[in-house]
C-alpha positions as CSV (number, residue, x, y, z in Angstrom):
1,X,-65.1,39.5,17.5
2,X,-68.0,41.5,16.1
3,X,-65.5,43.1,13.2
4,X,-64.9,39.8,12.1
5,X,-68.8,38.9,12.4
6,X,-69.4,41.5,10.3
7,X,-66.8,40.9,8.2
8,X,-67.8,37.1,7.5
9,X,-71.3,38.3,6.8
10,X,-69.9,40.7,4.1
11,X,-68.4,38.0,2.8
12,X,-70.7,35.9,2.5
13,X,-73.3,38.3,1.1
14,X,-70.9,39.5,-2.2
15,X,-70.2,35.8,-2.6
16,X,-74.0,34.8,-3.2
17,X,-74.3,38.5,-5.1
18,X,-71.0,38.8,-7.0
19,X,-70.0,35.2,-7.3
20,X,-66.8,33.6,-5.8
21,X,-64.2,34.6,-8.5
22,X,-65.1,38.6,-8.3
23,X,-65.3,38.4,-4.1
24,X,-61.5,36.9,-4.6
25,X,-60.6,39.6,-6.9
26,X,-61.6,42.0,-5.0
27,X,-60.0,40.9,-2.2
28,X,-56.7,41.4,-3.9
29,X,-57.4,44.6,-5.2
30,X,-58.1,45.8,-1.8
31,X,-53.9,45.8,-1.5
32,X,-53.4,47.6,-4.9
33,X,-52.2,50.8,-4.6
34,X,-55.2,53.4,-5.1
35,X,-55.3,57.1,-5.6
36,X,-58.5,59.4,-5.0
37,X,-60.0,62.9,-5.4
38,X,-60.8,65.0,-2.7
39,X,-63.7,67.1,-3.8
40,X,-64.8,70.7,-1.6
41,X,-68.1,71.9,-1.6
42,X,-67.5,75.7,-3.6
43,X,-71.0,77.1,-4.0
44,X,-74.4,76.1,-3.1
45,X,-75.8,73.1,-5.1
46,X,-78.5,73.6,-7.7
47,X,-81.8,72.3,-7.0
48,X,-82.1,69.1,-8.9
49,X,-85.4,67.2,-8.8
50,X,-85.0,63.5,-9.5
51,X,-88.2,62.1,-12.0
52,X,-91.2,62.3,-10.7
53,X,-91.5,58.4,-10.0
54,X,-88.4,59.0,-7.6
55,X,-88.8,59.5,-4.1
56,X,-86.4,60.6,-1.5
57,X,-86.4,59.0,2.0
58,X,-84.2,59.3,5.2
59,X,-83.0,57.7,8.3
60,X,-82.6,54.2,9.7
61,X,-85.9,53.0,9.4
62,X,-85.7,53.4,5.0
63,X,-82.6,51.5,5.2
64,X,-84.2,48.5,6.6
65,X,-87.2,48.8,4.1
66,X,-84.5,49.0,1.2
67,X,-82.7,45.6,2.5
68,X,-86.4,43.9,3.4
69,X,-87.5,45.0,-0.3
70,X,-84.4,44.0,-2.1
71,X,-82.0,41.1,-1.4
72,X,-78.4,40.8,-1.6
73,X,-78.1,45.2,-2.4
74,X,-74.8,46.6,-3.0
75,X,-72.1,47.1,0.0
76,X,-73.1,50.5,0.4
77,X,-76.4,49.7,1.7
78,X,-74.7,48.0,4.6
79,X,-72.3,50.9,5.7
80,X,-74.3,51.2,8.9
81,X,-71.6,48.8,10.7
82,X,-69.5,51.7,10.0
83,X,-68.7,54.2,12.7
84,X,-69.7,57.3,11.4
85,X,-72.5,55.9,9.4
86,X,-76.0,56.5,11.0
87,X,-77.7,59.1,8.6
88,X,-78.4,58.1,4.9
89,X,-80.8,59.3,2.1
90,X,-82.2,56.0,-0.1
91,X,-83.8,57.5,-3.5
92,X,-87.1,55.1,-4.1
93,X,-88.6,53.8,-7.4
94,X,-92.2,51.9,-7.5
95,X,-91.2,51.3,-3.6
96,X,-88.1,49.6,-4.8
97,X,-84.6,50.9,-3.6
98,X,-82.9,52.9,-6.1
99,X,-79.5,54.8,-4.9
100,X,-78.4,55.7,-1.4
101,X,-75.9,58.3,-0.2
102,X,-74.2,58.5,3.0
103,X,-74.1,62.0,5.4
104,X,-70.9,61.8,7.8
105,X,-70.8,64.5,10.3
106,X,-67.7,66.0,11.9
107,X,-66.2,65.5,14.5
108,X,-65.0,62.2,12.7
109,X,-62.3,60.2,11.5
110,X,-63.4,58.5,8.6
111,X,-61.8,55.7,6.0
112,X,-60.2,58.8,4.4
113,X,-60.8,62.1,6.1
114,X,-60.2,63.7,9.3
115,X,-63.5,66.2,9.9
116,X,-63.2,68.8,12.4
117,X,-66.7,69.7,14.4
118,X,-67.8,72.1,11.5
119,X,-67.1,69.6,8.6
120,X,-69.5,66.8,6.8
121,X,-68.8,64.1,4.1
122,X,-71.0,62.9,1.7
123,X,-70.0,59.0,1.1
124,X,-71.0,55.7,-0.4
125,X,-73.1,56.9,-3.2
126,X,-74.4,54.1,-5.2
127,X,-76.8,54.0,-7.7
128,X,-77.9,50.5,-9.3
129,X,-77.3,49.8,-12.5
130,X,-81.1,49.8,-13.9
131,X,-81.7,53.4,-12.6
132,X,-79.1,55.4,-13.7
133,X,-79.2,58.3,-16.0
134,X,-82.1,59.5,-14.5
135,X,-80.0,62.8,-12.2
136,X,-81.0,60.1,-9.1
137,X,-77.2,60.8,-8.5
138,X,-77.9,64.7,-8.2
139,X,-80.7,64.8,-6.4
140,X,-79.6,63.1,-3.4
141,X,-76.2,65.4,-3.2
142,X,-78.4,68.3,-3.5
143,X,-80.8,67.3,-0.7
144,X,-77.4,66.1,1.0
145,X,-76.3,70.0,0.7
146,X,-79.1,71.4,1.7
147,X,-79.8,69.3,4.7
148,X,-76.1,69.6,6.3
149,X,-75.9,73.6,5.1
150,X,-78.8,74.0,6.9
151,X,-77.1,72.3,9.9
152,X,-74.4,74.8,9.9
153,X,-71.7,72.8,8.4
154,X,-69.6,74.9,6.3
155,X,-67.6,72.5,4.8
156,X,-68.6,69.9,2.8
157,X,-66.4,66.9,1.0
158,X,-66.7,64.1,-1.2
159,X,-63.7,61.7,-1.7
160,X,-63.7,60.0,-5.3
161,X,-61.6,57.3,-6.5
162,X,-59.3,58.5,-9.5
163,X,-61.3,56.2,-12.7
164,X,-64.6,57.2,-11.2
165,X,-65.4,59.5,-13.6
166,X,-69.0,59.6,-14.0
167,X,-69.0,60.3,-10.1
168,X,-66.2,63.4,-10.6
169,X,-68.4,64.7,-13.5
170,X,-71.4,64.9,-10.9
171,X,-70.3,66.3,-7.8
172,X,-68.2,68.9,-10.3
173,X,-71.7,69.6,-11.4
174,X,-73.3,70.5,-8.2
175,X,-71.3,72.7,-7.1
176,X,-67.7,70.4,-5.9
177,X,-64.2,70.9,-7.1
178,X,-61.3,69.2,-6.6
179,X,-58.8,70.3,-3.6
180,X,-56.6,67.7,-3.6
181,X,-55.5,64.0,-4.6
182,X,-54.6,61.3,-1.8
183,X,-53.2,57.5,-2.2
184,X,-54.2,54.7,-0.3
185,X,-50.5,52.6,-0.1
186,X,-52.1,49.6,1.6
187,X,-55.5,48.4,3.0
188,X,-53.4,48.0,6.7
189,X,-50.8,49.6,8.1
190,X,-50.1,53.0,7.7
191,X,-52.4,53.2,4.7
192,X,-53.0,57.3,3.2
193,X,-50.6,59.7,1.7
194,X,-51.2,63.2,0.1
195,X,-50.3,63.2,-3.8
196,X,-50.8,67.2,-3.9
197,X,-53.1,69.7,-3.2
198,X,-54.8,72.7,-4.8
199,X,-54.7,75.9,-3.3
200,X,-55.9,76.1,0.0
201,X,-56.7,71.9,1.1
202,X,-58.5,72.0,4.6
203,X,-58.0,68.4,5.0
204,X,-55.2,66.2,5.3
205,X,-53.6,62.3,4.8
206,X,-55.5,59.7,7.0
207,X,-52.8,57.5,8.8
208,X,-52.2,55.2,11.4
209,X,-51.8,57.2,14.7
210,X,-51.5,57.6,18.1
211,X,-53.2,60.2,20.5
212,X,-56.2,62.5,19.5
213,X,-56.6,63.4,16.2
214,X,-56.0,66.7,14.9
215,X,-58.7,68.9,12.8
216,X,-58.6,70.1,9.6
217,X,-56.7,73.9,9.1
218,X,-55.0,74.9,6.6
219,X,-51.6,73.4,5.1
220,X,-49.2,74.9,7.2
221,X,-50.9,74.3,10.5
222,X,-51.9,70.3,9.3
223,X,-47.7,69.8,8.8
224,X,-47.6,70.9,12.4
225,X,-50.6,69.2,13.8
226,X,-49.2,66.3,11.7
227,X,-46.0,66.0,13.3
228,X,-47.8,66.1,16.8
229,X,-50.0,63.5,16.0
230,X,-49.9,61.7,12.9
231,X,-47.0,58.7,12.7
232,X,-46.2,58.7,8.5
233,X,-45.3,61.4,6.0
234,X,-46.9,64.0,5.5
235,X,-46.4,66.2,2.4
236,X,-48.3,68.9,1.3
237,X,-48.0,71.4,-1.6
């Protein structure tokens, strides 16, 4: 029952933000078949400072001054209903809300990866239309890095849909590159398969399941773990 609260509420917010006809369309797309980029933290991220004007804040309580400052703000500043989602950096303009970035800590099943204890994802950047181009984008993944580094996770992932380029282009520029592609089939059921993978991928295809999840390893050992635990095909290269 609170899923579907949450859900109307969603609803109801893109419909008064988006309009009716995109919130439809949208809804339809959701069953579309959709194939993303699984991006790997390689090397330490330069340090990029955003503008001078730009501010960086964390935590729970900058979330709430970003929705009590600005009405009806993109999805991703409503992630926290998310499990997973409890840590977030908001980049701030003339104490108005300019991007946010999610930091998803292992162990954790997310919507596309399965992190092991010593993994972290950075998810749900978003940066609104009227600030970008001003390395906003870069400055929270850097400070994303170096916070989640310093916490001793020593892998690091960023899961890209396939036409976003402008978001490829700037986790490839901090440091990310690509380890593997994965397809989402549907929006229910059984809903992630592996397209390929590039040399060594430590994660693997997020599907419907039963029992504990496994953690990431490398190819070999995720067909195995897959097999034990994972109900869908698994197909790595």
């Amino acid at each position: 029952m609170k899923t579907l609260g949450i859900a109307f509420r969603n609803t109801l917010r893109r419909i008064r933000r988006d309009g009716f006809g995109p919130t439809v369309r949208s809804a339809f797309d959701a069953l579309r078949s959709v194939t993303f980029h699984v991006y790997r933290l390689e090397k330490p991220p330069p340090t990029t400072v955003p503008f001078p004007e730009i501010t960086i804040r964390r935590g729970q309580q900058t979330l709430r001054d970003a929705r009590a400052a600005r009405s009806l703000l993109p999805d991703e500043f409503y992630y926290d209903s998310k499990a997973g989602y409890q840590d977030c950096l908001i980049a701030w303009y003339q104490e108005q809300p300019a991007a946010i970035l999610w930091l998803l800590r292992g162990p954790l099943r997310t919507p596309h990866l399965i992190l092991s204890s010593w993994d972290a994802e950075l998810a749900g950047l978003y940066v609104l239309h009227e600030y970008r181009g001003r390395g906003i984008a870069r400055g929270l993944i850097a400070h994303a890095c170096h916070i989640l580094l310093a916490e001793r996770y020593s892998r690091l992932f960023a899961v890209i849909e396939q036409h976003n380029y402008s978001s490829q282009k700037t986790f490839s520029a901090m440091g990310f590159r690509r380890c593997g592609l994965w397809r989402r089939v549907t929006k229910w059921g059984p809903r992630w398969r592996p397209v390929s993978h590039f040399g060594t991928c430590l994660v693997y295809a997020h599907v419907s399941h039963e029992g504990a999840p496994a953690t990431g390893c490398d190819p070999t050992q995720a067909a195995d773990a897959g097999r034990s635990h994972l109900r869908g095909t698994l197909e790595l290269y």
